[in-house]
C-alpha positions in Angstrom: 12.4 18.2 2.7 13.8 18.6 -0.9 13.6 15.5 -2.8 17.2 13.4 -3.4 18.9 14.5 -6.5 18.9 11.5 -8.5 15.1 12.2 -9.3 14.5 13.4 -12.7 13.0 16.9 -13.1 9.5 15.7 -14.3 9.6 13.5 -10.8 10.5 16.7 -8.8 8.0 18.7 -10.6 5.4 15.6 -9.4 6.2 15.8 -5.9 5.8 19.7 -5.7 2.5 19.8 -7.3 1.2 16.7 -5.5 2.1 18.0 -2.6 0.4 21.0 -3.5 -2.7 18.9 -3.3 -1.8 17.2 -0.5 -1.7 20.6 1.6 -5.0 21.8 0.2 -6.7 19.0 2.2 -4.2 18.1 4.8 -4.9 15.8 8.5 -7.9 18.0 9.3 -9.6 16.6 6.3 -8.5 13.4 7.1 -9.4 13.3 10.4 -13.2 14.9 9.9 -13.7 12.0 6.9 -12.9 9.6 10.0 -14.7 11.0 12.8 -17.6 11.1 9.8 -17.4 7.2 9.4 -16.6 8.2 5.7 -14.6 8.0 2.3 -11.8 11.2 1.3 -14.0 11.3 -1.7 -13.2 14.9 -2.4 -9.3 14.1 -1.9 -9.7 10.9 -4.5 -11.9 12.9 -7.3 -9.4 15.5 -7.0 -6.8 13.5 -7.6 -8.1 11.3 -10.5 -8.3 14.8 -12.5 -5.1 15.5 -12.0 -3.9 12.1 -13.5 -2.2 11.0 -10.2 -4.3 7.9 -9.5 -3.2 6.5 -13.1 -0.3 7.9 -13.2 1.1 4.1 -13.2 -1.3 2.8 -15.8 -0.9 2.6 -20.0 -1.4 5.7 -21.7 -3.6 3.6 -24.4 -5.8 2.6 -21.2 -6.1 6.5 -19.9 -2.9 6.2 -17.7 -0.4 8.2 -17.7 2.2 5.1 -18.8 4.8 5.8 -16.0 5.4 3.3 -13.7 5.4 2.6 -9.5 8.3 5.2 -9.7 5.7 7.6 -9.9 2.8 6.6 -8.6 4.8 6.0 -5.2 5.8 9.7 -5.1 2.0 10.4 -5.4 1.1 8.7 -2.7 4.2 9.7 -0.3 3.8 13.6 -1.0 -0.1 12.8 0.1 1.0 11.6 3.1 3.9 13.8 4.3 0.9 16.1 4.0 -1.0 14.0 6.4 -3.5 12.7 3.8 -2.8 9.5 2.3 -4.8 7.3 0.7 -4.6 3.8 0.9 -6.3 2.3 -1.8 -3.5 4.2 -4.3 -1.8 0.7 -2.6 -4.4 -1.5 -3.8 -6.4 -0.5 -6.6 -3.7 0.8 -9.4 -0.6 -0.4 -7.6 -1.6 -4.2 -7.3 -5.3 -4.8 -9.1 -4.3 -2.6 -11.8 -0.6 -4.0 -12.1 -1.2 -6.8 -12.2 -4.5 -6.4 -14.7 -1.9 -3.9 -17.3 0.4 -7.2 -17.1 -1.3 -10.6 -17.6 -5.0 -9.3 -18.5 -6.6 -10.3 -21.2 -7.3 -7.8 -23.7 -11.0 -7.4 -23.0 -10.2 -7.1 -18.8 -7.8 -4.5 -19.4 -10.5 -2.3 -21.6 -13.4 -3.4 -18.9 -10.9 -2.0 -15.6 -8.0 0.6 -16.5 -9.8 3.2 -17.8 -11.8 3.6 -14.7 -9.1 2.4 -12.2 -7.1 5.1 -14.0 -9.6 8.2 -13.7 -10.8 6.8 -10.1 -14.3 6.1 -11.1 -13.8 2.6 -10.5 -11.7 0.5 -7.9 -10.7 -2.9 -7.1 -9.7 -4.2 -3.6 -7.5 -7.0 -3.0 -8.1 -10.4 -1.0 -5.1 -12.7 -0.3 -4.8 -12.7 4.2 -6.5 -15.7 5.4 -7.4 -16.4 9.1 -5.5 -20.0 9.1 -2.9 -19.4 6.7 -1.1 -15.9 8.3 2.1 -15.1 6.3 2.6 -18.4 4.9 1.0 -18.3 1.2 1.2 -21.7 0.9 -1.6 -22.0 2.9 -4.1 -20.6 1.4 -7.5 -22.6 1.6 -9.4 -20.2 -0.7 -9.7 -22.9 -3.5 -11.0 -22.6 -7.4 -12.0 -25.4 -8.9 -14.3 -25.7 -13.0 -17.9 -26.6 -13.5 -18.1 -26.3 -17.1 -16.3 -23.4 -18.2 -17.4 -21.7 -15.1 -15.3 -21.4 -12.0 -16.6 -22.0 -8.6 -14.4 -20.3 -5.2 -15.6 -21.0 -1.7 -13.1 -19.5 1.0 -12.5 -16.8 3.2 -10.1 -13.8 3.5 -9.5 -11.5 6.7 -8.1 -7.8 6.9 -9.2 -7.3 3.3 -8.9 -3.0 3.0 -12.0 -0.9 1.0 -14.0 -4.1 0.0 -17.3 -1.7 0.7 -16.5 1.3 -2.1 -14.8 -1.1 -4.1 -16.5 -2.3 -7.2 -14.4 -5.8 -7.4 -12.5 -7.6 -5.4 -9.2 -9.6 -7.2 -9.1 -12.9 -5.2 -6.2 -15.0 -4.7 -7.3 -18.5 -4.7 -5.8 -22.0 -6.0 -6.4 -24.7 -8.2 -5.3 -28.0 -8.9 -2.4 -28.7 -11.3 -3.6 -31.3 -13.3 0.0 -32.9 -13.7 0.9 -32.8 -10.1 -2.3 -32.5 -7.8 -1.3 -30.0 -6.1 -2.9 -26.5 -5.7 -1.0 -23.7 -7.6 -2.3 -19.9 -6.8 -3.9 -18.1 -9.2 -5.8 -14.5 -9.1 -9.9 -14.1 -10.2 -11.9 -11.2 -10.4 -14.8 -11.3 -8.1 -17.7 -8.6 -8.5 -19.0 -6.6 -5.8 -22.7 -8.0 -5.9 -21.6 -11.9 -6.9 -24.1 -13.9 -5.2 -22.1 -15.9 -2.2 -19.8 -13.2 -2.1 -20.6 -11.9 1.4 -18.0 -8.9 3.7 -18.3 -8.2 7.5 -16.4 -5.3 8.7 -13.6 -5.9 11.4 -13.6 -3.2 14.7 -10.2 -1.8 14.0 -8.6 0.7 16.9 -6.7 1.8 13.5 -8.4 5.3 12.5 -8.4 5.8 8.8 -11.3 6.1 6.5 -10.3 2.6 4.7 -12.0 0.3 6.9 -11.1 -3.6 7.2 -13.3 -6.9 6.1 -13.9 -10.1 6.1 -14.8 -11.9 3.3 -16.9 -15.3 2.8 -16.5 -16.9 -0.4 -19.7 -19.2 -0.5 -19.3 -21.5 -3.7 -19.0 -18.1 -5.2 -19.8 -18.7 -9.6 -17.9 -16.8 -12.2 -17.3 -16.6 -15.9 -14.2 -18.4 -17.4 -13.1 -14.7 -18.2 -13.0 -14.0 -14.2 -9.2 -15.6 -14.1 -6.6 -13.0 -14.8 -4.0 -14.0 -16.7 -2.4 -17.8 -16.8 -3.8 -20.3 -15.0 -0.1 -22.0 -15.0 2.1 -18.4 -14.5 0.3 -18.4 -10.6 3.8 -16.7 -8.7 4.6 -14.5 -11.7 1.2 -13.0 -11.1 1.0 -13.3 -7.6 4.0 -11.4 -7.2 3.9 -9.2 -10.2 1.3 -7.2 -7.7 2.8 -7.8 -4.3 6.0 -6.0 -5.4 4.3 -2.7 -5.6 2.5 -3.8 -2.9 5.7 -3.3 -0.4 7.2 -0.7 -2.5 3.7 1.2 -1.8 3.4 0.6 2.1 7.5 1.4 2.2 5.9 4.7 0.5 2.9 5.2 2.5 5.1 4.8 6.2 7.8 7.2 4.4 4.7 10.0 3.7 3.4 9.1 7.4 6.8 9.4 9.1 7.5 12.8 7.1 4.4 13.9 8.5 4.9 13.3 11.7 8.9 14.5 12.0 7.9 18.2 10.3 4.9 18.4 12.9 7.8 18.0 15.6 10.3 20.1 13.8 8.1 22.9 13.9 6.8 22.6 16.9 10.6 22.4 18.2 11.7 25.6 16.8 8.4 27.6 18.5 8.3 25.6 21.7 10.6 27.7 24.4 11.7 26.8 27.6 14.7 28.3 29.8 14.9 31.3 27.4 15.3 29.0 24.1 13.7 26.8 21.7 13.8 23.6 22.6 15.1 22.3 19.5 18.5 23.6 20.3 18.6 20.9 22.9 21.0 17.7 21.2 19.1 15.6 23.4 15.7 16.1 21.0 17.6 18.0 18.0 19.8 14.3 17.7 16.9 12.3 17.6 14.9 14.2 15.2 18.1 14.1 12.9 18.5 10.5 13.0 14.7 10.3 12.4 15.6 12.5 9.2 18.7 10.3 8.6 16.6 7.2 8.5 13.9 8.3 6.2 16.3 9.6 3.5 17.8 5.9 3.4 14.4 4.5 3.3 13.2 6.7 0.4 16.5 5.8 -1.3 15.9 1.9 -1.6 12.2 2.5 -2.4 13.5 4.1 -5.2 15.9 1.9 -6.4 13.2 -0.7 -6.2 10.5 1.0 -8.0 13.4 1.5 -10.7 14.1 -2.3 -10.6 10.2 -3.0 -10.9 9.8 -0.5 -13.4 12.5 -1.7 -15.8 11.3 -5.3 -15.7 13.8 -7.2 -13.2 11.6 -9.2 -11.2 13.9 -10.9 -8.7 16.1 -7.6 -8.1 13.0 -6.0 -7.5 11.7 -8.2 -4.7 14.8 -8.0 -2.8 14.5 -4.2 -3.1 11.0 -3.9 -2.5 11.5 -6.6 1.0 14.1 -4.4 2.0 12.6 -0.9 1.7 9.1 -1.6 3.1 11.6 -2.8 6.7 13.4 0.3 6.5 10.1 2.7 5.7 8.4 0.5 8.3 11.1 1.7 10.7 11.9 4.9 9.9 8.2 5.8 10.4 7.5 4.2 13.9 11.0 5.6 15.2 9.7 9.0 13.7 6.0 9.1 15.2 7.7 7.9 18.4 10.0 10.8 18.9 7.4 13.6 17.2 4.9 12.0 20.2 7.9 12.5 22.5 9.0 15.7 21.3 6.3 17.4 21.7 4.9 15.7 25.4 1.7 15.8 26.4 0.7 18.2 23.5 1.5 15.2 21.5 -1.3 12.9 23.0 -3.9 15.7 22.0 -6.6 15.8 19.1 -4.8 19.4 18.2 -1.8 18.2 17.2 -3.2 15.2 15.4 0.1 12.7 16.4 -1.0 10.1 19.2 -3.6 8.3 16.1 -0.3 7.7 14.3 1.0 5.4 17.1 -1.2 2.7 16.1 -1.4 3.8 12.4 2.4 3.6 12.4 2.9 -0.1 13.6 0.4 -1.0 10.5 4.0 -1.3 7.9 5.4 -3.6 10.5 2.9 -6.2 10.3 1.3 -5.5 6.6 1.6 -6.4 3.9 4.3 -8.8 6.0 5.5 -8.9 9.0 9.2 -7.5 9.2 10.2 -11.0 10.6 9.3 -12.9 7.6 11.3 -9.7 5.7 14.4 -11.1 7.4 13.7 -14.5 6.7 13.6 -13.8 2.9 16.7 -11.6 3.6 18.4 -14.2 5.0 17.7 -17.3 3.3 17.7 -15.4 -0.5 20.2 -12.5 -0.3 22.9 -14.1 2.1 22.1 -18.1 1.1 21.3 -18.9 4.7 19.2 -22.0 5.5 16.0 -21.8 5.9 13.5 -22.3 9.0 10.6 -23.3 8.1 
């Protein structure tokens, strides 16, 4: 599939030669690291030398000082070749954001660099068992002792806590002025005594495994709190807007994966004297499925663009609405490869049927496509709101 034409030549020239990496190590890598119980190491060194894990990151901290323009056609090319990798999501696209915008000097020396050549990485802990998709509820709390800081919580679904070598928390303080807790976002060490992880059984394959974390009056230096302790939102959000412009680029590389595998398989496939393919009743279908994903990739892109030149608000709204129509496009898209291809598409060989489940993931995460249309309606159209 040839990238839109409103993408600069240096973008186009990223997508071929990321995609040239991409088909070096393909599903079959991605599916032996799983059955392994193990980490696409090989995939993620190979990719720091290249520059593509910083691609996102300040030059003057070893990035390559583009933006989440770029770093989202890394990680879709990866995927269309059936080897994503998640924590390009995480680690530069949220810890590292969000680090490159409100760190303090020091913290952005101490973490680019490495998050930037892959020999370091950070995971991300917001999801709480009681609080669900409602921010507001987080219990995760951060209170002083001295000029030390002292969290005690716990966060669920938290992705790569076990290779990563921090975690950036999202807890809450007190406002002083108004008593009431205000988020704000600390840097928590691996080995920080309290700081405890139990793996969740996913039926999700993928080498980025799941964890819950328990925050047990957990001490850190004053210097652990990125950024200001009064900006909270700004902050918050400053990371989960590449957040959804990342998963929006993670289903679009998934969904891409899946529709070529069906493509192929429907020009080959012959029944009655002909390919299949030439049938509208799963030619249609696989156009639409084509359709969709163009439109997705579109508003990812005019999101990343928004995000990239600074406008905040615009962004969100763009960001929202591309990770619902990546979301989308991919499970309609794994659906019909499955279905295209019958029972050969339920078999290891043709690697589709662990996309079924993998596929729903966009729906739910970051957020669910419900509370998508909630913001939809309530910000873009000026409905009321319901809750």
């Amino acid at each position: 599939m040839n990238a839109p034409v409103l993408e600069t030549e240096e973008h186009k020239a990223l997508r071929s030669a990321v995609a040239a990496l991409g088909k070096r190590y393909g599903r079959d890598y991605m599916t032996r690291v799983v059955q392994g119980e193990g980490h696409p190491d090989e995939l993620w060194a190979d990719a720091a030398k290249l520059g593509y894990l910083g691609v996102s990151l300040p030059e003057e901290y070893g990035g390559g000082g583009g933006g989440i323009a770029e770093l989202s056609i890394v990680l879709e090319e990866l995927g269309a070749a059936g080897s994503p990798l998640l924590m390009l999501v995480v680690s530069p696209a949220i810890c590292g954001t969000v680090i490159a915008r409100f760190g303090t000097e020091a913290q952005k020396r101490e973490w680019l660099p490495g998050l930037a050549d892959g020999g370091r990485t950070m995971a991300f802990g917001i999801t709480e068992p009681d609080a669900g998709s409602n921010s507001h509820r987080i219990t995760t709390t951060a209170r002083r002792d001295g000029d030390d800081w002292i969290l005690t919580g716990r966060k669920v679904f938290i992705s790569g806590v076990d290779t990563a070598d921090a975690t950036l928390i999202v807890g809450r303080t007190e406002d002083a002025r108004t008593g009431k807790l205000k988020p704000c976002l600390f840097i928590v060490p691996r080995d920080a005594p309290g700081f405890t992880r139990s793996r969740i059984d996913m039926e999700l394959q993928a080498p980025e495994k799941q964890f819950e974390l328990v925050l047990d009056e957990v001490r850190l230096p004053a210097d652990a709190l990125v950024g200001d302790e009064d900006a909270g939102l700004l902050q918050l959000f400053a990371g989960l807007n590449p957040e959804r412009i990342m998963t929006a680029a993670f289903s679009l590389g998934m969904a891409r994966y899946a529709l070529s595998r069906a493509v192929e398989y429907a020009k080959e496939r012959t029944v009655w004297k002909q390919p299949i393919g030439a049938h509208q009743a799963l030619a249609h279908p696989l156009a639409q499925s084509h359709i969709e994903i163009e439109l997705a990739r579109l508003m990812m892109q005019k999101a990343a663009r928004l995000y990239d030149d600074g406008d905040d608000m615009g962004a969100g709204e763009a960001a929202n609405m591309a990770k619902f129509a990546a979301a989308d496009a991919c499970v309609k898209a794994v659906d019909q490869a499955v279905h295209t291809l019958g029972g050969n598409g339920l078999t290891k060989e043709f690697g589709l049927a662990s996309l079924i489940v993998a596929s729903r993931v966009a729906r739910i995460a970051p957020v669910s496509r419900e509370m998508i249309l909630n913001f939809v309606s309530h910000q873009s159209l000026g409905l009321p709101k319901s809750y």
